[in-house]
VOPATI-733012 format. One record per residue (C-alpha): residue in three letters; x negated, y, z negated. Coordinates in nm, 4 decimals. Example, Ala and Ser with C-alpha at 12.3 -4.5 7.8 and 13.67 -1.06 7.14 Angstrom:
pt res = ala&X = -1.2300&Y = -0.4500&Z = -0.7800
pt res = ser&X = -1.3670&Y = -0.1060&Z = -0.7140
% end
This chain:
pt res = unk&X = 0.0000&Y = 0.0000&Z = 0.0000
pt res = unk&X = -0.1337&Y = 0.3332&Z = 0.0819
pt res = unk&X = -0.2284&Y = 0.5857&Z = -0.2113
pt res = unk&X = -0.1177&Y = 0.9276&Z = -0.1719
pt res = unk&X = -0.4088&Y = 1.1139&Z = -0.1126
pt res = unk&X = -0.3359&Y = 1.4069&Z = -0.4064
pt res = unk&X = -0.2459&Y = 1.1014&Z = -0.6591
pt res = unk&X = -0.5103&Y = 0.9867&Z = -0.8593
pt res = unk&X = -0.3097&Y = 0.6378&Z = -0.9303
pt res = unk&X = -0.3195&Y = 0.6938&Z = -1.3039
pt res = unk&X = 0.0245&Y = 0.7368&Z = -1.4503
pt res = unk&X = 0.3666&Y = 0.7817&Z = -1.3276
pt res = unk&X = 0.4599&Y = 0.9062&Z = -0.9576
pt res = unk&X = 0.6087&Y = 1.2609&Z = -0.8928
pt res = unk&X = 0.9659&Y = 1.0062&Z = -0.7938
pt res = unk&X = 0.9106&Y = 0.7811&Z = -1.1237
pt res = unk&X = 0.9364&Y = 1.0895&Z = -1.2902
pt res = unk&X = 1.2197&Y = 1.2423&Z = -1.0961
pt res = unk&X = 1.4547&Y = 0.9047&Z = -1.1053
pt res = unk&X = 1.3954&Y = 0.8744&Z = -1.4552
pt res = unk&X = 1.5042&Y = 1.2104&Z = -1.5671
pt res = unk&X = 1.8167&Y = 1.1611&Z = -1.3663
pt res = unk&X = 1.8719&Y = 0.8431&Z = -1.5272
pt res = unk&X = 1.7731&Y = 1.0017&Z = -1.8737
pt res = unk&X = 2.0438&Y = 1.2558&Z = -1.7838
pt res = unk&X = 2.2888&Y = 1.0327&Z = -1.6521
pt res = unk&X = 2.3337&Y = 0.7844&Z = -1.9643
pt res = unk&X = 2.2544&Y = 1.0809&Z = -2.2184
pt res = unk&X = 2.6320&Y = 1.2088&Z = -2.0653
pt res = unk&X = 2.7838&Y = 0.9147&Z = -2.0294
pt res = unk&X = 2.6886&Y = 0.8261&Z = -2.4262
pt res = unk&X = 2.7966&Y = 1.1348&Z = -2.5366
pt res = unk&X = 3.1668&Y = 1.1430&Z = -2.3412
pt res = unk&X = 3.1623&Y = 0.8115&Z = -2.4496
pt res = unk&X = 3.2596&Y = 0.6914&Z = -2.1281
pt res = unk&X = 3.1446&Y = 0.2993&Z = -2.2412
pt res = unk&X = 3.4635&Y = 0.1599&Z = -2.4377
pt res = unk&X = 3.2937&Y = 0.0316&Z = -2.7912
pt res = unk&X = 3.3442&Y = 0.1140&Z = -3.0850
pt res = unk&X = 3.0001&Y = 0.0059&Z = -3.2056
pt res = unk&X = 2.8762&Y = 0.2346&Z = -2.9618
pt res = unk&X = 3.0971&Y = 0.5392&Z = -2.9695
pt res = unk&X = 3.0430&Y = 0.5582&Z = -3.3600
pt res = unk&X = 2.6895&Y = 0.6645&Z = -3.3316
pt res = unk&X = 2.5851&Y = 0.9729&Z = -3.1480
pt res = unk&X = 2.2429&Y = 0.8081&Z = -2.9160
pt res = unk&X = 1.9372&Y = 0.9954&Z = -2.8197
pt res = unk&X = 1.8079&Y = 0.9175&Z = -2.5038
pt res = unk&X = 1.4375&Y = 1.0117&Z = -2.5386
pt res = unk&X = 1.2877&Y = 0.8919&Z = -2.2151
pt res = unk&X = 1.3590&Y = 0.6487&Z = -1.8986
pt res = unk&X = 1.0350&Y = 0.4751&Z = -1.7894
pt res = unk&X = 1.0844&Y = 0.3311&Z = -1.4411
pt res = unk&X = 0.8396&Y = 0.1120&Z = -1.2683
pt res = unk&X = 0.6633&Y = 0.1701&Z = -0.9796
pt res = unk&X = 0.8900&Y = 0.0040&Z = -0.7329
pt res = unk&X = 1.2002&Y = 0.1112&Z = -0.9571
pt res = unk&X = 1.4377&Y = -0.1765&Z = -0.9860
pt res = unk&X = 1.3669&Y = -0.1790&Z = -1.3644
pt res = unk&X = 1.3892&Y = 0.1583&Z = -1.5867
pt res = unk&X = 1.2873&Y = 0.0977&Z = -1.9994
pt res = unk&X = 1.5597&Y = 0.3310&Z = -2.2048
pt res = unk&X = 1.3775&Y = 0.4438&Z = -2.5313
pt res = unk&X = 1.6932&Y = 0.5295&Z = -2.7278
pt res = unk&X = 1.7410&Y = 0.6339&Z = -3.1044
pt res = unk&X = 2.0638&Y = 0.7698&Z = -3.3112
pt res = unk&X = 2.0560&Y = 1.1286&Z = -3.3563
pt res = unk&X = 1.9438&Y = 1.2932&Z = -3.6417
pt res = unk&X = 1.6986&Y = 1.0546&Z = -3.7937
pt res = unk&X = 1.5496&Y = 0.7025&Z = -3.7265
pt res = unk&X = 1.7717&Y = 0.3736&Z = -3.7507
pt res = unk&X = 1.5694&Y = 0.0591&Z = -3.8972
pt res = unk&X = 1.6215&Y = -0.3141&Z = -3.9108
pt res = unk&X = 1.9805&Y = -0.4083&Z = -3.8175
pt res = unk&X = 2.1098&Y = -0.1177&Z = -3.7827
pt res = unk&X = 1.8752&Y = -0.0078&Z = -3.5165
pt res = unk&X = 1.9044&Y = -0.3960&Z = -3.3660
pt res = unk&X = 2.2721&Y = -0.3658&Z = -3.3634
pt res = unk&X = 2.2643&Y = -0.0250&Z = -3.1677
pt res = unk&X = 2.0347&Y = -0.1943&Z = -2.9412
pt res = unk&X = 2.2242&Y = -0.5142&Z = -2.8830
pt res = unk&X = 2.6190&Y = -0.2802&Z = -2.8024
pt res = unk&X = 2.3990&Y = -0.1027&Z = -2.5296
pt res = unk&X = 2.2402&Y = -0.3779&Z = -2.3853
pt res = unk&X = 2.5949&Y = -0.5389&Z = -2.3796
pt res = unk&X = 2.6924&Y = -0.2560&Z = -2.1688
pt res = unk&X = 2.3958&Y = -0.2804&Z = -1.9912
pt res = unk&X = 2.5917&Y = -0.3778&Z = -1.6307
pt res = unk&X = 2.8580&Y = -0.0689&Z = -1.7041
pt res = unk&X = 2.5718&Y = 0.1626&Z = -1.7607
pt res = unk&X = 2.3883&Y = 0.0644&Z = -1.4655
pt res = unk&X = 2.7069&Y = 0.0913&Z = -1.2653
pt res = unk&X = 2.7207&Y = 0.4816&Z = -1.3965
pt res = unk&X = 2.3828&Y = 0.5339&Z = -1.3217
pt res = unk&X = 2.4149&Y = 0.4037&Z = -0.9819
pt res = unk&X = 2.6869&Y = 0.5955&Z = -0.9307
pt res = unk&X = 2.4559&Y = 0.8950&Z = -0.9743
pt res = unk&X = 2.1686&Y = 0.8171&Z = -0.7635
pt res = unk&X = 2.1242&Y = 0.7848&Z = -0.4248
pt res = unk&X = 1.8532&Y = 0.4897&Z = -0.4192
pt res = unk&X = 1.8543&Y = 0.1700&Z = -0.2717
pt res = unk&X = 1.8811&Y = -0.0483&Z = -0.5776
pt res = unk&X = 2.0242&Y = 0.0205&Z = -0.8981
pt res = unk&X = 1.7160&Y = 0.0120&Z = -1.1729
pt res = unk&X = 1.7857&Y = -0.2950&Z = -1.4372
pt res = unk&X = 1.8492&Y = -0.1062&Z = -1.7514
pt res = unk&X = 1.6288&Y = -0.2008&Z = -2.0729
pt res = unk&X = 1.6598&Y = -0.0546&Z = -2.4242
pt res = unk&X = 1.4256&Y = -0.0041&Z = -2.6502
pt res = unk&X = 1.3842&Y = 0.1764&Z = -3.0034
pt res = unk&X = 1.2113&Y = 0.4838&Z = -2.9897
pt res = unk&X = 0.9274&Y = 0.5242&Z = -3.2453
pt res = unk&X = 0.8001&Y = 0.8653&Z = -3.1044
pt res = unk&X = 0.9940&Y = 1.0742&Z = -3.3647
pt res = unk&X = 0.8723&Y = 0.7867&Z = -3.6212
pt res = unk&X = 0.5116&Y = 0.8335&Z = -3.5725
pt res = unk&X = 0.5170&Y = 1.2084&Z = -3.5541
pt res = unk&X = 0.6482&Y = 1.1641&Z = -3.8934
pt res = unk&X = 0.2995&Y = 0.9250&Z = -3.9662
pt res = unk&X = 0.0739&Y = 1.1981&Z = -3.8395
pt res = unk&X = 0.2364&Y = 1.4649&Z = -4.0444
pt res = unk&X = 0.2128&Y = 1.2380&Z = -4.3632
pt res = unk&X = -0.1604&Y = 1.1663&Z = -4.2346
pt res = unk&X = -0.2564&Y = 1.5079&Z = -4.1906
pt res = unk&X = -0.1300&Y = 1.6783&Z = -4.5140
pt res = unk&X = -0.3547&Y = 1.4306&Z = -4.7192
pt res = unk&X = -0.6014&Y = 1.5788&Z = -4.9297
pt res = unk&X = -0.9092&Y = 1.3865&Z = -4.7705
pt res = unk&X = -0.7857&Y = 1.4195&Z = -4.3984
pt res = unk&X = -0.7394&Y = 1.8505&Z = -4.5456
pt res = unk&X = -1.1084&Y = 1.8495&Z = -4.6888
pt res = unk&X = -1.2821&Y = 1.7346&Z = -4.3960
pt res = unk&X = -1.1156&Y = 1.9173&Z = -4.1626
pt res = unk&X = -1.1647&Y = 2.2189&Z = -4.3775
pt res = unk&X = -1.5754&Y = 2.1156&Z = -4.3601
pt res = unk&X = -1.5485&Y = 2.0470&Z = -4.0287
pt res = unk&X = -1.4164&Y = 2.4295&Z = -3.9742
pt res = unk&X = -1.6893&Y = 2.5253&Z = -4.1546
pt res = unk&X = -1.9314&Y = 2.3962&Z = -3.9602
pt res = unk&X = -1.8348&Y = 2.5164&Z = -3.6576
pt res = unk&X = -1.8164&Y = 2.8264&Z = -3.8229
pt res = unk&X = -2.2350&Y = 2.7879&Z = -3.9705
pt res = unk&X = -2.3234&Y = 2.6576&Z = -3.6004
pt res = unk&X = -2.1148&Y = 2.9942&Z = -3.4421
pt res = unk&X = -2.3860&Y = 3.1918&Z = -3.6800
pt res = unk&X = -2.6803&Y = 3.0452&Z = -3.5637
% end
């Protein structure tokens, strides 16, 4: 397959990008009128954080989470298994939306981004992570001088 010549073949395309923002749109309104009929599903308001297609996407990974906060265990299994239920309805909606030859195979997943954001912060306000970046600073500041 030929390589586009501004790419630099290390991530995702300019169209992987572009078809998964339109799918990231697409189910984000379709959750939120709750268009899917379950109550499982209706009763919690989902984040769609990000749509990961693949390269030739017919598959797109859904990194969803409840709004508001992080769901663990079963209740963040159980959220997972009513979309992935639905998964066929979904990818009918999204289908609907697109204009692409094949309709990507929907996959959900948890998303941890807003979970380890929370990790850094915790790492970063500890008083041994604070006192050497505070000597660090300083000697930057000693090798500014000299």
């Amino acid at each position: 397959m030929a390589k586009n010549r501004f790419s630099s073949g290390e991530g995702p395309s300019q169209r992987q990008l572009r078809v998964g923002e339109l799918i990231r749109r697409t189910l984000s309104d379709v959750l939120m009128r709750g268009e899917v009929h379950d109550p499982d599903l209706n009763r919690i308001s989902i984040t769609v954080g990000e749509v990961r297609p693949s390269p030739d996407l017919k598959v797109a990974t859904v990194f969803v989470a409840p709004l508001g906060g992080t769901l663990g265990g079963e209740s963040g299994e159980a959220m997972l298994a009513a979309l992935r239920r639905h998964s066929g309805e979904l990818r009918h909606h999204v289908a609907k939306a697109m204009t692409l030859k094949y309709a990507p195979d929907l996959r959900f997943r948890l998303d941890e981004t807003f979970d380890r954001l929370d990790e850094t912060r915790r790492i970063f306000s500890d008083e041994t992570v604070q006192r050497d970046i505070a000597a660090r600073d300083d000697d930057d500041d000693e090798a500014d001088l000299g």
